[in-house]
C-alpha positions, 0 to 999 in steps of 0.5 A: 169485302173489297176487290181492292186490297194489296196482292201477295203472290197472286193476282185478283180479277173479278168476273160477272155473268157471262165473263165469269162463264167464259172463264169457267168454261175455259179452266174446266175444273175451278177446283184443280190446283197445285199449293205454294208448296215449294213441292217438288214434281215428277223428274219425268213429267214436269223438270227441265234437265241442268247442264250435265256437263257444266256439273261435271266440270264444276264437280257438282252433282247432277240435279233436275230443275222441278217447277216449283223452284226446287231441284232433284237429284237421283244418285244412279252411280257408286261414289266414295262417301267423302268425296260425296260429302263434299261434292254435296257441300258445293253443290248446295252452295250454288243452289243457295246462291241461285234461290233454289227451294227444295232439294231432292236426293233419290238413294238406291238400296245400293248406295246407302253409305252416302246417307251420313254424308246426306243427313250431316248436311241437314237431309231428313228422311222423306220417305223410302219403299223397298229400292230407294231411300229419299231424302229432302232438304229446304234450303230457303229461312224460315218453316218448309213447306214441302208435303209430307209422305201420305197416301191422301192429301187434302185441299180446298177451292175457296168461292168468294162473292162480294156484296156486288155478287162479284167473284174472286179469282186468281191467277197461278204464279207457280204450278201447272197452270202458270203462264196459261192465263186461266182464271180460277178461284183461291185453292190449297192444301189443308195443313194437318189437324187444320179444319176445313172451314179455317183453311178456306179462309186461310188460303183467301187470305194467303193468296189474296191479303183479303180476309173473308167469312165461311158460309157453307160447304158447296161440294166434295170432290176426290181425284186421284193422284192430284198432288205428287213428289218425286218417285 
């Protein structure tokens, strides 16, 4: 396996010995990880607000920026359906033009006349509890990758060692560890129906472009509340 093949989204470092051990000490849990998803995160906990004012002088509807480059937007206030249809219209406009990803609307019970509106500008259902409807939309070509609605999510850590005992590790682009300069081995989420030995290899390849060989299950882990999407 060469150390040496072209990055996709990440880049490859190799660690041995002690190096390898420092970077594991520092990381704590190699296996924590947030998929390249597009997965829009908890407004809350991890969004930077957009400017509410400019939005209402634009006559766009007020969105939260999540991480993973995508927006929320919680409806809170009564709105005629044609004016939010159209409100709707120019706001997903600029945020095509700005290269947002996922795009999040939060309906509460009480403002259920603004989902034929939603839905004609190609909203899905996402997932509802008994106060809200939420509805998602991909904005970017091509297949989403937003996480369906599930109570379990499944995910992988990849451990990959060379012939010259050299190991593989990433560093994050997107997610939580973005920016921290922490080093940690290829992780993902396990796409439904996939197996788990065919998604390890998966996301090797996906985040490095090397390909690699399952030998053996190292361990199990469960966390919970280790993947979340707007509540």
């Amino acid at each position: 396996m060469s150390l040496a093949a072209p990055l996709l989204r990440r880049q490859i470092y190799s660690l041995v010995g002690e190096s390898f051990r420092a970077a594991d000490e520092k990381l704590h849990d190699p296996f924590l990880t947030q998929p390249d998803s597009g997965i829009a995160m908890s407004a809350s906990e991890t969004s930077t607000p957009m400017n509410v004012n400019e939005n209402e002088e634009q006559g766009l509807l007020d969105a939260i920026n999540d991480r993973y480059g995508g927006v929320i937007v919680e409806v809170t206030q009564p709105m005629d359906s044609a004016l939010f249809a159209s409100v709707l219209s120019a706001s997903m406009a600029q945020w095509r033009q700005q290269g947002k990803r996922g795009v999040w609307i939060k309906l509460p019970i009480q403002h259920v006349n603004l989902v034929e509106a939603a839905v004609k500008e190609g909203f899905w259902y996402h997932h509802a509890e008994p106060n809200y409807l939420m509805l998602v939309h991909w904005l970017p070509q091509g297949a989403h990758t937003l996480p369906a609605n599930a109570s379990h999510r499944v995910a992988i850590g990849a451990f990959v060692m060379n012939k010259n005992r050299e190991v593989l590790v990433v560093q994050e682009n997107i997610g939580r560890l973005r920016g921290t300069g922490v080093w940690k081995f290829p992780t993902g989420v396990v796409n439904e129906g996939e197996d788990l030995c065919a998604a390890a290899v998966r996301e090797v390849k996906e985040e490095t472009a090397i390909d690699s060989k399952f030998v053996q299950v190292l361990a199990f882990r469960y966390e919970i509340c280790a993947l979340s999407v707007p509540q």
